[in-house]
FIDOBA-56560 format. One line per field, with one value per residue (C-alpha): residue number from 1; chain; x, y, z. Coordinates in steps of 0.25 Angstrom, whole numbers, always signed. Example, Ala and Ser with C-alpha at 12.3 -4.5 7.8 and 13.67 -1.06 7.14 Angstrom:
<sites>
nr <- 1_2
kette <- A_A
xx <- +49_+55
yy <- -18_-4
zz <- +31_+29
</sites>
This chain:
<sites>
nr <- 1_2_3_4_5_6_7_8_9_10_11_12_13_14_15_16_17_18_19_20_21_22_23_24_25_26_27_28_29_30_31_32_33_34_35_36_37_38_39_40_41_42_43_44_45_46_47_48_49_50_51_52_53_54_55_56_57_58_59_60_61_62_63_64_65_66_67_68_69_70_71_72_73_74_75_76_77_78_79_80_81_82_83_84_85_86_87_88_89_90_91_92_93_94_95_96_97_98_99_100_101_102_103_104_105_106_107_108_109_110_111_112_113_114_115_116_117_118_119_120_121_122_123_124_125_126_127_128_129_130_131_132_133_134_135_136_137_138_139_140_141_142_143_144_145_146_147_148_149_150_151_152_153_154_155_156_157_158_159_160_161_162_163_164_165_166_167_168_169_170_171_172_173_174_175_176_177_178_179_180_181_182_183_184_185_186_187_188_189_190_191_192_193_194_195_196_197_198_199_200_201_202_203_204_205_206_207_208_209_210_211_212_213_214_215_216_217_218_219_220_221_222_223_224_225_226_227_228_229_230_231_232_233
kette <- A_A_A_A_A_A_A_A_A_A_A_A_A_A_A_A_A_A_A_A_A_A_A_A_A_A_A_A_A_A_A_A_A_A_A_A_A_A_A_A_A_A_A_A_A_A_A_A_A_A_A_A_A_A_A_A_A_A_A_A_A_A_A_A_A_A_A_A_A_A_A_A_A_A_A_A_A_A_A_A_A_A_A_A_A_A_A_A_A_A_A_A_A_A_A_A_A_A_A_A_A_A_A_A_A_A_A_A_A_A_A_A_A_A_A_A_A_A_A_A_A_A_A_A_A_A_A_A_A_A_A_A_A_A_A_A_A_A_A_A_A_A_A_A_A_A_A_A_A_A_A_A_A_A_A_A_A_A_A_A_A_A_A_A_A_A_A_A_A_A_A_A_A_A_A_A_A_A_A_A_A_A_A_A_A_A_A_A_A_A_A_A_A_A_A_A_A_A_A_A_A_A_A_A_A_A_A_A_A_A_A_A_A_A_A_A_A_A_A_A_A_A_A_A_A_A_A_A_A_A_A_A_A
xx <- +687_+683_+687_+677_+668_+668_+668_+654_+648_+651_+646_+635_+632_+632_+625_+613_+614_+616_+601_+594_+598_+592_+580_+578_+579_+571_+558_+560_+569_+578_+568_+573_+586_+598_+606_+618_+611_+608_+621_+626_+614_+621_+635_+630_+634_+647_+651_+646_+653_+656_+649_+645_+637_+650_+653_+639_+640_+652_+647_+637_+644_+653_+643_+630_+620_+616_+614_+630_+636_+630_+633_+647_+659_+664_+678_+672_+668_+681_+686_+677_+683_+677_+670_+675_+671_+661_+653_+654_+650_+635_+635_+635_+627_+617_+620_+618_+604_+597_+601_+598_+584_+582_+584_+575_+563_+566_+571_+562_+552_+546_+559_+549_+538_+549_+555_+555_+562_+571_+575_+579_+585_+595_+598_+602_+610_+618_+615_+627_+636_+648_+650_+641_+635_+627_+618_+606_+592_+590_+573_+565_+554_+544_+554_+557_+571_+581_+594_+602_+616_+627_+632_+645_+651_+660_+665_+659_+652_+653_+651_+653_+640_+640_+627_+629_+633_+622_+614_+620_+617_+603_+602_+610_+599_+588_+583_+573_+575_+583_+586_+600_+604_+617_+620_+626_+634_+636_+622_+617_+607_+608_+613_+626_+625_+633_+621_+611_+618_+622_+607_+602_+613_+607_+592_+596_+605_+593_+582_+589_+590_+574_+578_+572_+581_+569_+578_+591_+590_+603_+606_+608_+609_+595_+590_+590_+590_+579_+581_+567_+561_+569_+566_+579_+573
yy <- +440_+455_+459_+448_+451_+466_+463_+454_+465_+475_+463_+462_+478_+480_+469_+473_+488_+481_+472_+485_+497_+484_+482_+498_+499_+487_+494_+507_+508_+520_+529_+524_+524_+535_+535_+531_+520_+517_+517_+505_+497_+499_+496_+484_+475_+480_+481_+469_+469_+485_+494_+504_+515_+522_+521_+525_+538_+542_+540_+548_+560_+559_+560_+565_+556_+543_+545_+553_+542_+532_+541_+545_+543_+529_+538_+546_+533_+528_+539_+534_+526_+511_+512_+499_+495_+487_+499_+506_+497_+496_+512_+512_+499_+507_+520_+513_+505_+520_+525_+512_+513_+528_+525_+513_+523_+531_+522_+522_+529_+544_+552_+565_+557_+552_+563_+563_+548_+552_+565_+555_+548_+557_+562_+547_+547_+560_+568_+563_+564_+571_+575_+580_+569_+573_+562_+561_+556_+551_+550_+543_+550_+545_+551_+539_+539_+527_+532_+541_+543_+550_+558_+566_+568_+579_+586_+590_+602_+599_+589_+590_+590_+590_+591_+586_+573_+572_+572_+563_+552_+557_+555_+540_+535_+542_+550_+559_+566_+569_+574_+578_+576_+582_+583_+595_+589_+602_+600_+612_+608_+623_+622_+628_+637_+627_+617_+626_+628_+615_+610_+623_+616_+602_+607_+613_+601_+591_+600_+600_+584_+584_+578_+583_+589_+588_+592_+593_+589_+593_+584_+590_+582_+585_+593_+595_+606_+604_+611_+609_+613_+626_+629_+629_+618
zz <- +563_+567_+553_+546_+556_+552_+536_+539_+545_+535_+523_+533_+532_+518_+514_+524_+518_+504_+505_+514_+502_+493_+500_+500_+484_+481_+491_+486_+475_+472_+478_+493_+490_+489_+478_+485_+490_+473_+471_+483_+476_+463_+469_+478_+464_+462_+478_+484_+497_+501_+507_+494_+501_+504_+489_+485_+493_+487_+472_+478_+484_+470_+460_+465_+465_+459_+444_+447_+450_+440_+427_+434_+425_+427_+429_+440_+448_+447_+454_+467_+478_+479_+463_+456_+442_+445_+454_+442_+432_+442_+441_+427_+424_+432_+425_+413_+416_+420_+408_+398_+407_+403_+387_+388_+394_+379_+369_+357_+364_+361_+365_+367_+375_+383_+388_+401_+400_+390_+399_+409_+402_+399_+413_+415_+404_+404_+417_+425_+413_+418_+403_+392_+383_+372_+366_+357_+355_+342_+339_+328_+323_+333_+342_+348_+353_+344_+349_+361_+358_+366_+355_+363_+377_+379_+392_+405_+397_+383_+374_+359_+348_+336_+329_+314_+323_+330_+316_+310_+321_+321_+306_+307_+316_+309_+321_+320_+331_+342_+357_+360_+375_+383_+397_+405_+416_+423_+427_+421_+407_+402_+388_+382_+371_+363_+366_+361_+350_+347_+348_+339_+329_+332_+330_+316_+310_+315_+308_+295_+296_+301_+315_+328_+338_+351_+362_+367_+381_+390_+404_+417_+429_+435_+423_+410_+396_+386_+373_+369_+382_+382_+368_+361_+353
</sites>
């Protein structure tokens, strides 16, 4: 009797913390709330009966903050006591919804009159990657953007380019013009002297083909490297 009387009070607590954090996003939205506090509304669907604000903390204290722990490695979330299948299929669904959000904000629209949408798209994309991605932007001639493509992943500091490559997918679609993208996930956007030269390499190949190389943005969490804005383009 003591023991059911305890499991009703703990179904009582939670689910009074579950309708309050709920009636604090809905008056002021993800402003008002911290982001571990995001994450329990996130993992109310996959956990309906535990307290998750333990859980969320821990996710937390792992990976950062929020945007960590949605772009984490589905193999890193394993490795956290209490994460199940099902929390991280919300994670990524989340994950996923931001980033589809963020490509719908530049899809066939001008990529250069976009760009502080299609900046931020990218941080959604590839900031938290804990390896490097490279991936291109394909333009038309009204430099709308027709297709993104992650062309290569590599290592924690290295992923492999190879330019001719990157051509010929440019020439298949009939791109006029192009952004290339790739993420440091040491945090630090300062390119390597094998990104400049790559990108002097890339710049050369796409001239003689009469395609645009614009920019070549790389990602950092926080921050980021423009080729064009530093002038090595």
């Amino acid at each position: 009797m003591a023991k059911e009387k305890q499991q009703k009070s703990a179904d009582q607590h939670y689910k009074g913390h579950r309708d309050r954090l709920r009636q604090r996003f809905r008056n002021g939205g993800a402003a008002a709330m911290q982001d571990y506090e995001m994450l329990e509304l996130v993992m109310f669907r996959a956990i309906p009966r535990r307290d998750v604000k333990p859980l969320a903390k821990d996710l937390i204290q792992k990976f950062g903050d929020l945007s960590g722990v949605l772009s984490a490695d589905v193999d890193l979330l394993r490795e956290v006591k209490g994460i199940s299948e099902n929390v991280i299929t919300e994670l990524k669904i989340v994950e996923s919804t931001a980033q589809k959000v963020g490509q719908s904000r530049i899809i066939r629209r001008q990529a250069l009159k976009s760009w502080d949408d299609l900046v931020v798209y990218c941080r959604t994309a590839m900031a938290e990657k804990q390896i490097e991605e490279f991936r291109a932007l394909f333009l038309d001639r009204q430099n709308q953007l027709i297709a993104d493509e992650v062309l290569s992943t590599g290592t924690e500091d290295y992923t492999p380019v190879y330019p001719r490559e990157v051509m010929k997918r440019a020439l298949a679609l009939s791109a006029s013009a192009m952004i290339i993208v790739h993420n440091h996930p040491s945090g630090d956007p300062t390119p390597s002297k094998a990104d400049i030269q790559m990108t002097k390499q890339l710049d050369d190949i796409s001239k003689s083909l009469g395609i645009v190389l614009h920019d070549h943005l790389i990602i950092a969490r926080g921050s980021e490297y423009s080729f064009k804005s530093e002038g090595i383009l």
